[in-house]
N, C-alpha and C positions, 0 to 999 in steps of 0.2 A: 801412547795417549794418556795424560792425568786422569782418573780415575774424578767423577766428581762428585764432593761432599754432600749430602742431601741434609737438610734443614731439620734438628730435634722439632717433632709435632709434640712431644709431650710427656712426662716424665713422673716417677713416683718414688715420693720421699719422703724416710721417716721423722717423726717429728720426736723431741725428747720426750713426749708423753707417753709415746710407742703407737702413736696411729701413725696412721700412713697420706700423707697429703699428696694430691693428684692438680698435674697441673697441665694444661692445653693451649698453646698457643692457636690467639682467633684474631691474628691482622692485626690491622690498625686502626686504634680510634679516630675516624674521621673528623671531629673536634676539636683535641688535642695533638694525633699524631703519635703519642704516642703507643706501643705495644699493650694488645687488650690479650688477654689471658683469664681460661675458664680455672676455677681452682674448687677441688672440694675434699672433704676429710672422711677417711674411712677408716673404722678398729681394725678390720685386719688386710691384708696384702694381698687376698686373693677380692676382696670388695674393690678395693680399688683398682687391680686389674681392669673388672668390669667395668668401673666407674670411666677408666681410662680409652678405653672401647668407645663407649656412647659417646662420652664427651667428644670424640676424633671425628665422631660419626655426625653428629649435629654441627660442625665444624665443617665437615667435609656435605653435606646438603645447603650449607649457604653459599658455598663455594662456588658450587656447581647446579645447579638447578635447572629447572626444564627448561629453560632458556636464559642465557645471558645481557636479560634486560637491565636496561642504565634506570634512574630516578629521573633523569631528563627523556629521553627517551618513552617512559611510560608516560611524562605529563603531558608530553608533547603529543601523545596519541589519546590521552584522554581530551586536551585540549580541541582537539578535531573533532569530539562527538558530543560533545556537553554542550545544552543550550543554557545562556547565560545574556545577560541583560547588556549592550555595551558597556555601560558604563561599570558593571560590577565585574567584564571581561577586563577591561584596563585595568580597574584595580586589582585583579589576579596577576594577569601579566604582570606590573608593578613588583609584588611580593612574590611572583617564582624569578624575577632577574636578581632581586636586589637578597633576599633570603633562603631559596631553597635552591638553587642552584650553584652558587658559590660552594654551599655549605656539604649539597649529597648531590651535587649533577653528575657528577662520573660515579657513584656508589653503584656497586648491582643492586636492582630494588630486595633482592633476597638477604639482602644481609640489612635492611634497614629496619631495627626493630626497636619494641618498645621505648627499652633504657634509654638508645639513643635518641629516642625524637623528647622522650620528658625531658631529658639532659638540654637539650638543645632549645626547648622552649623554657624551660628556666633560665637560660644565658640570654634569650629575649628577653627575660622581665626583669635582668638586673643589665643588660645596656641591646640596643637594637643596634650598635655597631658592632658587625662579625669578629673584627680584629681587635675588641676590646677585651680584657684580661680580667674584668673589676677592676682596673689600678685606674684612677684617676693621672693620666703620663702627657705631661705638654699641654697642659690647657684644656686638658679632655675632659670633658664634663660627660658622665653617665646619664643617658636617658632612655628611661624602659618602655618598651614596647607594649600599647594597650593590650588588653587580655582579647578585645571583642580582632581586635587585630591577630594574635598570635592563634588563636579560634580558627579565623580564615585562612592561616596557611594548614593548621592539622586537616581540615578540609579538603584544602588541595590534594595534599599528601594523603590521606585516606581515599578518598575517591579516583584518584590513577590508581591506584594499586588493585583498590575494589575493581575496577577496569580490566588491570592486567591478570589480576586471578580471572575474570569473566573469561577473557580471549588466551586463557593457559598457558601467561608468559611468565605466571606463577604459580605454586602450591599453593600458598597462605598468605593473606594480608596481616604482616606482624603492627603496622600504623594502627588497625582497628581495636590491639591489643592496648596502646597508648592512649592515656588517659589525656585529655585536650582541657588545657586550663579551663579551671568554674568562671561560667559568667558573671561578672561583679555588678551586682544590682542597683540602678539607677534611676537615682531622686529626680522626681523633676521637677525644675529649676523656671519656674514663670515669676514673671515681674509681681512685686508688689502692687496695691493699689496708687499707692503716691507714684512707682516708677512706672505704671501705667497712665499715670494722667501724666504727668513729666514729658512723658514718650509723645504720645497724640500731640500734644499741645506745641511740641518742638516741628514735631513731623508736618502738621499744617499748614507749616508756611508755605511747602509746597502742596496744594490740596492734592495731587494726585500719588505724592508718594506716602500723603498723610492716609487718604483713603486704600492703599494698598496693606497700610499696617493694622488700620480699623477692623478694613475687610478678613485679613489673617488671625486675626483676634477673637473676633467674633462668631465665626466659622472653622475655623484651625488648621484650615489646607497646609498640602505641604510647598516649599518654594517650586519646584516644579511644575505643582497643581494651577499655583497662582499666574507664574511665568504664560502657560496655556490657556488661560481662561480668556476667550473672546463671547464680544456681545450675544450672539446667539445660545450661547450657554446660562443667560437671564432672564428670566422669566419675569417680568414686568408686573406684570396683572396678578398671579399666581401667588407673587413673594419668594421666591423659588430660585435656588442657583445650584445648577448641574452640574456635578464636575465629573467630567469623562475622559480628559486625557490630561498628559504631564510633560514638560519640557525635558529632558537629556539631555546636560552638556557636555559633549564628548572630545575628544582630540578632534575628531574629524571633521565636526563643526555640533550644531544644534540640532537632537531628533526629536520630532511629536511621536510619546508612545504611548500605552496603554497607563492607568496608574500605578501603583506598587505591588499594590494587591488584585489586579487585573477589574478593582470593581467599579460600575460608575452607580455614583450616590448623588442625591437629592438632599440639597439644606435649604432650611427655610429660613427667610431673613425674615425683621422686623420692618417696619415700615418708615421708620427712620433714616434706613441704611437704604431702602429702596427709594429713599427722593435723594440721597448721596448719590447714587449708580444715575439716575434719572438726569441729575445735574448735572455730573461727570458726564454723561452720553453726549448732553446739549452741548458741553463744551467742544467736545470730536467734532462732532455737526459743524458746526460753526469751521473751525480747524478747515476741515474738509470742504467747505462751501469755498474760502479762501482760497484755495488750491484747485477748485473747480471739478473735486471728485464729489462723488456720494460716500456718506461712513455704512461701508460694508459688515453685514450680518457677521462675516467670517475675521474683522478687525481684531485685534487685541484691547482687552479693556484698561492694559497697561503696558504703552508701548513705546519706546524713544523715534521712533518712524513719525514724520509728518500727515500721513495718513492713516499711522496704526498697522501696517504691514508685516512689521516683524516686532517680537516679545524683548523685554527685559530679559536676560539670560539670569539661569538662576544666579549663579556666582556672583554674579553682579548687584542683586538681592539683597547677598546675604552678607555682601562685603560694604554696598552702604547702610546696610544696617548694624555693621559692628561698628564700623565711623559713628554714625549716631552715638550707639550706646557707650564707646566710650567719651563721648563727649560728655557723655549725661554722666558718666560714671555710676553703669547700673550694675546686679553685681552679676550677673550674664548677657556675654555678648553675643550668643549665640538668636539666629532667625527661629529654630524651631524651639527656642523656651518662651515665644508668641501661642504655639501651638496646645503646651506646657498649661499654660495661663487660661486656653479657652476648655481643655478637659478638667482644671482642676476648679475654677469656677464652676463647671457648668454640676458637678458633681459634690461641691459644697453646698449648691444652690435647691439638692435634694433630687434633681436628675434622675430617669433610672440609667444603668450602665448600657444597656442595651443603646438605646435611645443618642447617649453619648459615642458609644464605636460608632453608631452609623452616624452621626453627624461627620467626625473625624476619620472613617474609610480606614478604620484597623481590621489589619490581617493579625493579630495576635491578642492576647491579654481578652480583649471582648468577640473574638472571631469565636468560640464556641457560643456564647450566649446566640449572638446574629443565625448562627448555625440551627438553632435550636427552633428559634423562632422565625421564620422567613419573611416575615415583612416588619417595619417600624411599626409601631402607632402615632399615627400624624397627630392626634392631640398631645404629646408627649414632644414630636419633634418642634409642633407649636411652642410649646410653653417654653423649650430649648432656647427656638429663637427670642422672644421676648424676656425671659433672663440672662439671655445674655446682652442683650439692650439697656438693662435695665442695671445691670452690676459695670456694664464696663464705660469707663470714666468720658464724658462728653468732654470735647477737647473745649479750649478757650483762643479762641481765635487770637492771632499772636501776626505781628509784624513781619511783612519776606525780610531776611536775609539779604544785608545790601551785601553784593558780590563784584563791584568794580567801580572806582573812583567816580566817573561821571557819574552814578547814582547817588553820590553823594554830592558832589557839584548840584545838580538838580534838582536835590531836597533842600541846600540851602538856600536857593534862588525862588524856590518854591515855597519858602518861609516867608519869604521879601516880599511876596506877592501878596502872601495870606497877610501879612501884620501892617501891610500900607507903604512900608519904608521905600516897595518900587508901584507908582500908580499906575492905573489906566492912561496908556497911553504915551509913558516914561518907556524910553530907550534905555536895554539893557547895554551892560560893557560888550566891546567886542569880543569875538573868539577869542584872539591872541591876549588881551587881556586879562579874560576868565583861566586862559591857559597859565601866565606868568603869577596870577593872586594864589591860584593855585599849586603850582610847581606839578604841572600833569604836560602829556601833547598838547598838540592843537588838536588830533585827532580827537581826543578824550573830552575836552572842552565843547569840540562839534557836536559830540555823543550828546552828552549834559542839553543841550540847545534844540537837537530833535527831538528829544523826551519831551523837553517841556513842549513843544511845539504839535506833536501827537496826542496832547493831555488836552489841546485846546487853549494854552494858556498863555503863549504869544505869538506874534505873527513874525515870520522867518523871509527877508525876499533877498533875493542872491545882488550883492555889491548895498545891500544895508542892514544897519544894529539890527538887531531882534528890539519888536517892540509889546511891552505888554497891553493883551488887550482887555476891551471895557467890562467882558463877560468872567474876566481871567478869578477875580476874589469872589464874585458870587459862587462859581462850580467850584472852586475848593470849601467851601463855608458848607455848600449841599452837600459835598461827598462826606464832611465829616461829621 
């Protein structure tokens, strides 16, 4: 039987200086792949002996350790015991399939240490594709991985291991040794006064998605806060808007949870914004009367549901509000540099901090002050709301947004009425007519003809013209 070769662990050799260098082979860099080896330099040859010793020895404890746990393996069991928000659970999930498992899912967690995780998060911040080299090869464009990003995976990676040292599937957590990129400090980014007024005044065409962005201005909730805010959370009489809970958009559908920072706060509007909410309500009413419901305490104050049943989703939010803002070409498109806009007014405006985190429900930056002090001072939350009344720009009511040919049809038929050119009494063109002057359906043409017909402004009978009636130019002359 062949005798078999066993593998040099490590070797000592002179160097022409006449020290002695000592070298250990330690695996493979899981990175690169290739051979990692410990090396170090010692005067004389009985040093390095020694030197030759430990090094085997620190080599041979990563090796082998009190148990033969994987990097997937231990996430996978921290995974089972961490409570974590869904929505911040996806997004972990997310970054242990896409980056830490590719990268150390078969590693023993004992050998995963410092150098390799810095190494590995600086290959995040110069490209977040694993198989990228730095060469820009085929079209590849480098794009680095956020820092608050590459954060949340050290996280991961720290806290399985903190885990598995707990339940003795390790000696040492070497990740806690690793230094996790500096958080990069962030401006914030609220609209100007001009791209504030800009803002409103576009948004009003539709009043309820104008008063959504008022409302977020004003108060600075976050889109989730605002997605969940139903009428019982308004306080009418008082001035007063409660926010106690927040929408979650999840994979798995929509969750009502607690807020961010688990607090519920009280802001106080101005009385402005409280006959906006007032008017806004009467509309629902109305809505609701239609349909032959009652509008329900537990409705949404902003909802695509005919009776208000179910919320605006956040994403949905915040992605017609990047439409807007690039329309307007503001210079962020982001929903919470609304948020941005309502702290940094209210704090130019001579505010005290306190005053402003609790308007705004921060867990951070003003959560010590809050901490310090246990309640507001409502004259202080007072004055809050009526500067920010008072700074942030009244819209100028502004024309809907014609959104489909027959409204256009309708407006010009409805000029003809207003200037005389069609009288009281005068037969409009037929369908098929208005359809061919047009180059639209007939269907669309029909559309154009129950408008005006709805507006009171001529009479429609089935097998004849539309004819304009005697009332038709006084109610436009009134409305305008």
């Amino acid at each position: 039987m062949a005798s078999r070769t066993r593998r040099k662990r490590g070797s000592i050799s002179e160097l022409p200086s006449g020290s002695f260098r000592v070298t250990v082979s330690a695996g493979t860099d899981p990175l690169t792949g290739r051979a990692r080896q410990l090396r170090e330099t010692h005067a004389s040859y009985q040093e390095a002996e020694k030197a030759l010793t430990r090094l085997q020895g620190q080599v041979d404890d990563d090796r082998h350790p009190k148990s033969e746990i994987t990097v997937r393996r231990a996430i996978e069991q921290w995974l089972d015991v961490v409570e974590l928000e869904d929505t911040t659970r996806e997004r972990y999930d997310d970054l242990i399939r896409i980056y830490v498992l590719p990268t150390f899912g078969a590693l023993p967690a004992a050998r995963l240490d410092a150098e390799l995780l810095e190494r590995f998060y600086a290959r995040l911040h110069r490209c977040r594709v694993l198989s990228c080299n730095g060469k820009a090869r085929g079209g590849h464009v480098c794009r680095p991985l956020s820092t608050s990003t590459t954060r949340k995976v050290h996280y991961i990676i720290r806290g399985a291991l903190d885990r598995a040292v707990r339940w003795r599937h390790l000696g040492i957590n070497k990740a806690a040794m690793a230094e996790a990129p500096a958080p990069r400090r962030t401006e914030p980014d609220p609209p100007s006064a001009d791209e504030a007024a800009r803002l409103l005044n576009a948004a009003f065409s539709d009043p309820e998605w104008g008063l959504l962005l008022w409302l977020t201005m004003l108060t600075g909730p976050r889109r989730g806060e605002v997605s969940a805010l139903r009428w019982r959370h308004i306080d009418f009489d008082r001035g007063l808007l409660w926010v106690h809970q927040a929408n979650a958009q999840t994979k798995a559908g929509l969750k009502e949870k607690n807020t961010k920072t688990n607090q519920r706060r009280k802001v106080a509007l101005d009385e402005h914004t409280v006959e906006l909410l007032r008017a806004h309500r009467e509309l629902w009413r109305e809505r609701c009367e239609q349909l032959g419901v009652p509008l329900s305490l537990d409705a949404f104050v902003f909802s695509p549901a005919p009776d208000g049943t179910a919320p605006y989703l956040p994403r949905a939010i915040s992605q017609r509000y990047r439409r807007l803002a690039l329309r307007l070409k503001l210079r962020s498109t982001r929903l919470h540099s609304l948020r941005h806009y309502s702290a940094t007014e209210l704090v130019a405006a001579g505010v005290d901090i306190r005053t402003v985190a609790g308007r705004l429900g921060h867990g951070s930056g003003g959560a010590t002050t809050l901490k310090v002090y246990a309640a507001w001072v409502d004259e202080a939350d007072r004055r809050a709301a009526t500067t920010m009344a008072t700074v942030l720009p009244r819209p100028v009511p502004q024309p809907a947004l014609r959104r489909s040919p027959y409204e256009d049809i309708a407006e010009g038929l409805r000029t003809m009425i207003r200037t005389g050119e069609l009288k009281p009494g005068e037969e409009l063109p037929t369908v098929a007519e208005v359809a061919v002057a047009n180059t639209v359906a007939v269907g669309t043409a029909h559309r154009a003809l129950t408008a005006l017909k709805a507006e009171g402004l001529v009479a429609v009978s089935r097998g004849r013209r539309a004819v304009v009636l005697d009332s038709a130019s006084a109610r436009l002359t009134s409305s305008l």
